[in-house]
C-alpha positions as CSV (number, residue, x, y, z in Angstrom):
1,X,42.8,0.7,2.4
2,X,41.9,-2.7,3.8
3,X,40.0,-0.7,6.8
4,X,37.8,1.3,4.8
5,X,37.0,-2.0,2.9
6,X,36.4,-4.0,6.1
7,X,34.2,-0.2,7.3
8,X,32.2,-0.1,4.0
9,X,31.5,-4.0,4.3
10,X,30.6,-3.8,7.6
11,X,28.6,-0.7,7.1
12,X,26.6,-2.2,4.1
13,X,25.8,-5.3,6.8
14,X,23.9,-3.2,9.2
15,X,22.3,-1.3,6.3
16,X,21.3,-4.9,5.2
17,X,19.8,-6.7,8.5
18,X,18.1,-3.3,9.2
19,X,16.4,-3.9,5.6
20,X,15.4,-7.3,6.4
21,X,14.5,-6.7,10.2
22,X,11.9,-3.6,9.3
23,X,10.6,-5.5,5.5
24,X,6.9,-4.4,5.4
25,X,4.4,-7.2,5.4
26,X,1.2,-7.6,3.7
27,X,-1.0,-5.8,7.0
28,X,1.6,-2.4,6.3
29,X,1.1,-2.8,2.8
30,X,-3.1,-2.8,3.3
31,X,-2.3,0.3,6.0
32,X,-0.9,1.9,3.4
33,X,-3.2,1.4,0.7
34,X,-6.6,1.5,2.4
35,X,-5.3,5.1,4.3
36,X,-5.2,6.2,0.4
37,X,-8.6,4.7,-0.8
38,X,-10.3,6.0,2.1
39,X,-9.2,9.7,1.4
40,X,-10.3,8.8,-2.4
41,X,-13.7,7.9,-1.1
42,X,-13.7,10.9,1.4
43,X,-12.9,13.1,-1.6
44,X,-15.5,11.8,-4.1
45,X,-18.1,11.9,-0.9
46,X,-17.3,15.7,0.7
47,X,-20.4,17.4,0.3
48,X,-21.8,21.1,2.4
49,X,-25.4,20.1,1.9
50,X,-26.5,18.8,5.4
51,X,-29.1,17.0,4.3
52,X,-26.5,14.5,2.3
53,X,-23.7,14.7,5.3
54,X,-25.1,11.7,7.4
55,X,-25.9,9.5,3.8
56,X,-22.2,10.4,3.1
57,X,-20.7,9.2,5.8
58,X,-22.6,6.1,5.8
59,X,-21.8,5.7,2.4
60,X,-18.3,6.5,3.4
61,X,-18.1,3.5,6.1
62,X,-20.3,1.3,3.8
63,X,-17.3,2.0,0.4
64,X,-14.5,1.8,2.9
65,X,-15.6,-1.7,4.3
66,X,-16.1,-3.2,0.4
67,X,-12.7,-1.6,-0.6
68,X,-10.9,-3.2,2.2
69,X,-12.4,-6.6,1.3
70,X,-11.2,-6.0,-2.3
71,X,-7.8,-4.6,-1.1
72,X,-7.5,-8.5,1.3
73,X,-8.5,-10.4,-1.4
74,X,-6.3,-9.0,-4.3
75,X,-3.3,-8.0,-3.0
76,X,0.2,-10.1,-3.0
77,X,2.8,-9.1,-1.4
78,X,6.0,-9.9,-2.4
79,X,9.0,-9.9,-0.3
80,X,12.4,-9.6,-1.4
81,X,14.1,-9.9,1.9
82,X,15.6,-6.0,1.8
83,X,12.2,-4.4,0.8
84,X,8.9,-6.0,-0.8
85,X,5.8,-5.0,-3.3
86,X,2.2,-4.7,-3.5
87,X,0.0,-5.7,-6.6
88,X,-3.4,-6.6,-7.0
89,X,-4.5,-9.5,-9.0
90,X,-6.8,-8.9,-11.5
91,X,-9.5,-11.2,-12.9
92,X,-7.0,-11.7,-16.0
93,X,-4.7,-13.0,-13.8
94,X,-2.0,-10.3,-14.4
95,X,-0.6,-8.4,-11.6
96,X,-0.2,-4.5,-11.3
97,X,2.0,-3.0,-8.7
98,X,0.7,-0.3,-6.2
99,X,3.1,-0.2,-3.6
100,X,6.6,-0.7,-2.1
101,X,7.9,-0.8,1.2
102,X,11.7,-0.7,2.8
103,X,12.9,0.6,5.9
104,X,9.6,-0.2,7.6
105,X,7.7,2.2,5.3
106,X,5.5,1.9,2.7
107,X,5.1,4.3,-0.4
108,X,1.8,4.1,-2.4
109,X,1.1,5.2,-5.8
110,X,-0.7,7.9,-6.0
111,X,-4.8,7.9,-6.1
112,X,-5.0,8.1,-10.3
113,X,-3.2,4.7,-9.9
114,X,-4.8,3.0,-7.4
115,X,-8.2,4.0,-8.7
116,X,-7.1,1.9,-12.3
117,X,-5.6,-0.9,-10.3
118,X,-9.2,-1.4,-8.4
119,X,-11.1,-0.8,-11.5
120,X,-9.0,-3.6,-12.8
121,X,-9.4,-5.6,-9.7
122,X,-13.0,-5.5,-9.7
């Protein structure tokens, strides 16, 4: 009894300082984030016509580069030593989560979310 306690204790340790060694900070959390804004501007942007394909990606680049200064300048990360969140600020000054990362990994909301929480943030 008193070695599977000692075996689940130290077990839970490890767990633990590998939890706080690999907590995602707020460059992951932007990773993260701006990999999923940038496929939501790809999406709205895909177009066949070749006329509109070099404006697209131009206004790809150009929505990806304001995006990513909206995505520095609103989100707070919060770390809680085993994992920590994402929000963006809003202008109201309330905070809406978008993403949370353990492990060294972060999982995003999906793009319905993000899309509301930018709307909100601009």
């Amino acid at each position: 009894m008193k070695k599977a306690l000692i075996a689940i204790i130290s077990v839970l340790l490890v767990v633990g300082a590998a939890a706080i060694m690999t907590c995602p900070d707020k460059q992951a959390h932007k990773d993260a984030i701006m990999s999923v804004v940038n496929e939501k501007i790809n999406d709205e942007l895909q177009t066949d016509d070749e006329e509109y394909q070099g404006l697209s990606a131009l206004f790809g680049s150009l929505g990806s580069g304001i995006a990513g200064s909206v995505v520095d300048n609103r989100l707070v990360v919060k770390n809680h030593f085993l994992w920590s969140t994402g929000e963006f600020r809003n202008f109201d000054g309330e905070y809406q989560q978008v993403s949370v990362g353990v492990f060294g990994h972060i999982f995003t909301f999906n793009k319905q979310d993000l899309d509301k929480a930018l709307d909100n943030a601009l």
